[in-house]
N, C-alpha and C positions, 0 to 999 in steps of 0.2 A: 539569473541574478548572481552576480559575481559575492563568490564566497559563501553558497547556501549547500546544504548537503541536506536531503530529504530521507527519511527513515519509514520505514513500512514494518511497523510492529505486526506479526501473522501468529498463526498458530493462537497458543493460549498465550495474550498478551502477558499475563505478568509473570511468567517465567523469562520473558523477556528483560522483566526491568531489575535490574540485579544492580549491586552497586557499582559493579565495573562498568554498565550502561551507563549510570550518570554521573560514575568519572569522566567518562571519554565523552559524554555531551557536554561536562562543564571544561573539559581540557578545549575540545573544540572552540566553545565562546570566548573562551580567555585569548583564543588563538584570531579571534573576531570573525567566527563564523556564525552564519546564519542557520537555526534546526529549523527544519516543518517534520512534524509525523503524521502519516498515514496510518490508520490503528484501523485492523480486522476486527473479528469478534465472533465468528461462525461457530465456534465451538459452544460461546456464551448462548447463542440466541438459539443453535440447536439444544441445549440444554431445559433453556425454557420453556421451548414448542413443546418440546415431552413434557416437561411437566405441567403443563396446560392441554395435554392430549392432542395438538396438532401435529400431523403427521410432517414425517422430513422426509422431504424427495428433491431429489438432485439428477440433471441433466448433464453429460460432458465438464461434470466440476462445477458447475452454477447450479445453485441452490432455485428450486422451482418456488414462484414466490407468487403466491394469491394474494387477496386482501387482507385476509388473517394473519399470513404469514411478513408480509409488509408492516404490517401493526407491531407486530413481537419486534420486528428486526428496528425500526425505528426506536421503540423501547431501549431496547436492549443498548443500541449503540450510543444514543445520546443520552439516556439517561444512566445505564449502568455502565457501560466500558469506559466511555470517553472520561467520564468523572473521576474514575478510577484511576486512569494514567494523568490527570491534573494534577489530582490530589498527590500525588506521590510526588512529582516534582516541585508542588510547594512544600512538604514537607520539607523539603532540601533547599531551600530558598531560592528557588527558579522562578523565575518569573514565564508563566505559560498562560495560555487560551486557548479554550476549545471551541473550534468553529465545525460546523453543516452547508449541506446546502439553502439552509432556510435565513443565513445570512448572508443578504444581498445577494441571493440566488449563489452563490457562490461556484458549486458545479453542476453547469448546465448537462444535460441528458437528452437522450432519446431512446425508445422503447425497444431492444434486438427483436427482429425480423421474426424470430422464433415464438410464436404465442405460445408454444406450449410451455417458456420460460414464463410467463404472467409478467408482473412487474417487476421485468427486469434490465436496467438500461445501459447503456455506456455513453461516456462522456464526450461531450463536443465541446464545448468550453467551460477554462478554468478563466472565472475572472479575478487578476491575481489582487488590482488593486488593494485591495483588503487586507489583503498577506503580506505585500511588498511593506504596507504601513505599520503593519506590526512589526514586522522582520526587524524595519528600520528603527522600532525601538525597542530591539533585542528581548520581543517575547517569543517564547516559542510556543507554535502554532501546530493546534493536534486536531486534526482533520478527520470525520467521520467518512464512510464511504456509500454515499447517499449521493441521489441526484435528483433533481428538479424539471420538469419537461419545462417547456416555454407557456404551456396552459399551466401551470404550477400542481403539477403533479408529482409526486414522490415516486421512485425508481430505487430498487436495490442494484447495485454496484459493485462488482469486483474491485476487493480493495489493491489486490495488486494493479489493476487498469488505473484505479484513482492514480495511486502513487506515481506510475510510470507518465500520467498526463501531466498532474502537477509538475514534479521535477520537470517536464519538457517545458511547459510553459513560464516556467523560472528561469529555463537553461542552469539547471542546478550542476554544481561540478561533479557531484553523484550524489547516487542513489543507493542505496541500503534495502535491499530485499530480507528482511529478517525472516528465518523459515525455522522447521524443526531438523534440518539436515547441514551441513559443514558445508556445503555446495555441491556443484553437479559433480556425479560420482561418473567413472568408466573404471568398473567392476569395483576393485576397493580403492583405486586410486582418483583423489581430489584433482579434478583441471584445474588449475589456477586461474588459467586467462583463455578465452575463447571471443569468438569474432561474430558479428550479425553474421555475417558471410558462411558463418560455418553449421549454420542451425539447421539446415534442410538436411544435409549429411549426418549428421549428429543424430537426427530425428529417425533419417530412413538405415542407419546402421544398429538403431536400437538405445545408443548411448542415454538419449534422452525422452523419457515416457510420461505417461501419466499424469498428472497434474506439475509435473516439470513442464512440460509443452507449454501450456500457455503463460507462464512466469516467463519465462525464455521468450516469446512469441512480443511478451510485454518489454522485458529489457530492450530486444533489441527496436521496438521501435523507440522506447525513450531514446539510446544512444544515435538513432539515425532523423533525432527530432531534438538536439542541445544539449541532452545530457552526456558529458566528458567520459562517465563510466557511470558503471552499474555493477555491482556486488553483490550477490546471492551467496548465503551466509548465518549460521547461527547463534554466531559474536559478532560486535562492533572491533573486537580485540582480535579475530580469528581474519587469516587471510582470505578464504572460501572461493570463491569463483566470481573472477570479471569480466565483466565483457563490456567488450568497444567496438565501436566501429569501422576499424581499421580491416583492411582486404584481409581477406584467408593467404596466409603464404603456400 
């Protein structure tokens, strides 16, 4: 969707939301661009498990996810994150909505191959109609990272996989990976720009590790599925790391 830029709030959202965040969402609008947000919340919902004594265990960076833990995480995200980041942009007279998968099914799922993740899925369709209609009347739209099987079942969801599908199925002009780092580091120097084509090298040199992988792994399929670019980054103000799809020179 021409003129949409999709935002992936990670880490502890509201250190994200600073005012220079929603100057440069309201520069953008004025600019006649379209926001969707993507909003994390792992830190929120681990927070909680502990304090309710359910234990937190994580697999390869995905949080292993029972029926207890599916319960907090649903909590958590639509009733406490997502409200959170509304509220803040009506305080500032933004006109916003927070959507789930539990409207109009919104994003559809399937369960990863791995049981020992429990309910944990990734996404096979975004259906956008919903979004495109709010788009078109300039609300901005803050998306949980939840999924819905086709038996209507709940799935926890990598919000960065969220984001990367959305913007794909927008064709967004970018994407916004908001993280707690300036972008992908090689030792103390920021890469500006890097290329799907360069991610295997990048990987097997060391450059890029740990829970970078699959952020990286996510970008580059958005950019090789509509999206123009993609930005990994811990300002909308900061230059951080882009990546396109363009050949490895």
């Amino acid at each position: 969707m021409e003129n949409t830029i999709v935002i992936k709030l990670g880490g502890v959202a509201s250190d994200n939301l600073t005012e220079a965040f929603f100057e440069q969402i309201a520069h953008w609008q004025a600019d006649g661009k379209k926001i969707v947000i993507v909003h994390g919340g792992g830190h929120y919902v681990s927070k909680m498990m502990q304090a309710m004594d359910i234990p937190v265990e994580t697999k390869n960076g995905l949080r292993i996810t029972n029926q207890a833990t599916l319960d907090v995480t649903k909590m958590v995200l639509i009733g406490q994150v997502q409200p959170a980041i509304t509220t803040a942009f009506q305080k500032r007279g933004m006109a916003v909505i927070g959507l789930n998968a539990g409207d109009t099914g919104l994003l559809e799922a399937v369960q990863v191959s791995d049981c020992e993740l429990g309910f944990v899925g990734e996404i096979t369709k975004v259906k956008i109609t919903l979004i495109e209609q709010l788009l078109g009347e300039n609300m901005i739209t803050v998306i949980a990272p939840l999924g819905v099987t086709k038996e209507y079942n709940w799935l926890n969801v990598n919000a960065d996989s969220v984001a990367c599908e959305v913007a794909s199925s927008l064709k967004a002009e970018a994407l916004y990976l908001l993280t707690d780092v300036p972008g992908v580091r090689n030792e103390s120097e920021i890469l500006t720009e890097i290329t799907s084509s360069d991610m295997e090298q990048l990987q097997t040199t060391g450059i890029i590790k740990g829970g970078m992988i699959p952020k990286l792994a996510s970008a580059a399929f958005a950019v090789e599925n509509g999206v123009k670019q993609v930005i990994i980054t811990d300002s909308l103000l900061s230059v951080g790391t882009k990546i396109t799809s363009k050949v490895a020179i």
